[in-house]
N, C-alpha and C positions, 0 to 999 in steps of 0.2 A: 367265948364260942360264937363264931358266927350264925347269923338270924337268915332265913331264907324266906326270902318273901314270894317263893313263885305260888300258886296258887294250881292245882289240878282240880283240872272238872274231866268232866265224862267225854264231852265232845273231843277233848286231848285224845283219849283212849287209841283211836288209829292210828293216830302219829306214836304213840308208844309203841303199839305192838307190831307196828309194820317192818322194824328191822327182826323182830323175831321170829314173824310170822314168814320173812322173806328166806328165814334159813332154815328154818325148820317145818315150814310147809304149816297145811292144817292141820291143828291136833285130831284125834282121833275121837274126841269126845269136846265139842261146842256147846252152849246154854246162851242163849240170848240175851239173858239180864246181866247186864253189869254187876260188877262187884261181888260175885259169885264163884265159890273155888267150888270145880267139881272131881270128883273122882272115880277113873277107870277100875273093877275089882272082876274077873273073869276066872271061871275055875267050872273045868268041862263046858258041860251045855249049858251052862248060867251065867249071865253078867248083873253087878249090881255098879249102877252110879250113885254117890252121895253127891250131895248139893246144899253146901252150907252158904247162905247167906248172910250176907256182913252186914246189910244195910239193907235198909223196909224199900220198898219200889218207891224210883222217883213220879213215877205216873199212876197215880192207885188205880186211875180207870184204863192203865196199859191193856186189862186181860191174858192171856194166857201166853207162859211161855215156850220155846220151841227147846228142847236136847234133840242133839244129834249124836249120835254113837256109830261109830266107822268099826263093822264086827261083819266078820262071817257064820255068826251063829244064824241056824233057821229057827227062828222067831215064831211063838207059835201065839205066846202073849206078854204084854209088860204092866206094871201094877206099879204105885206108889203106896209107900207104908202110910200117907195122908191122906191121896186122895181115892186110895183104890184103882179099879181097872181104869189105863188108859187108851186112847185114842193114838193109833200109828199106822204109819207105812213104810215101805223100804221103797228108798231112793237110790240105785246102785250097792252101793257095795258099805249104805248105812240107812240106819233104822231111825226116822225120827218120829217125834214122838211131838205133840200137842198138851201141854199141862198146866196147871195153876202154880202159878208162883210159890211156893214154899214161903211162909212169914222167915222161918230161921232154916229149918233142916228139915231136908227131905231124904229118903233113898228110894230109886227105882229099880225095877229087877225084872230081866227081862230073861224068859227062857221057852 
């Protein structure tokens, strides 16, 4: 079996996503840290994102991260099941939000 010696770091990260990003526009749900799968979950007037984390922050003194969620829900508050209430605003036609980095998993829920 052949051995692949390429090596990915994080700085790659836009040359990867840039052919994807170039067809499919911005997702509708962003998280600023690397290495982070998150997920959209909407039903009536509530959205919940989860946000599992693969890997501990490569900058522990980074501070807080940013989710952005592209929704027409009117927002009236949004909370993490960690960190409790958080800090948000609406930016056009999405809501983002100010938070601490989840060590592994988080979900926020905005309604």
């Amino acid at each position: 079996m052949p051995v692949c010696h390429c090596r990915y770091t994080l700085d790659r990260l836009p040359i990867i996503a840039k052919p994807a990003l170039a067809t499919i526009g911005r997702p509708r749900v962003d998280y600023s840290e690397p290495q982070t799968e998150v997920g959209l979950f909407e039903y009536k007037d509530t959205a919940a994102i989860t946000i599992n984390k693969f890997m501990g922050s490569l900058d522990p003194n980074a501070g807080n991260a940013t989710l952005s969620i592209q929704t027409p829900l009117q927002v009236k508050e949004v909370f993490s099941t960690l960190a409790g209430h958080l800090p948000w605003k609406r930016e056009g036609d999405r809501i983002v939000i100010d938070m601490p980095p989840p060590v592994s998993v988080d979900v926020v829920i905005l309604r």
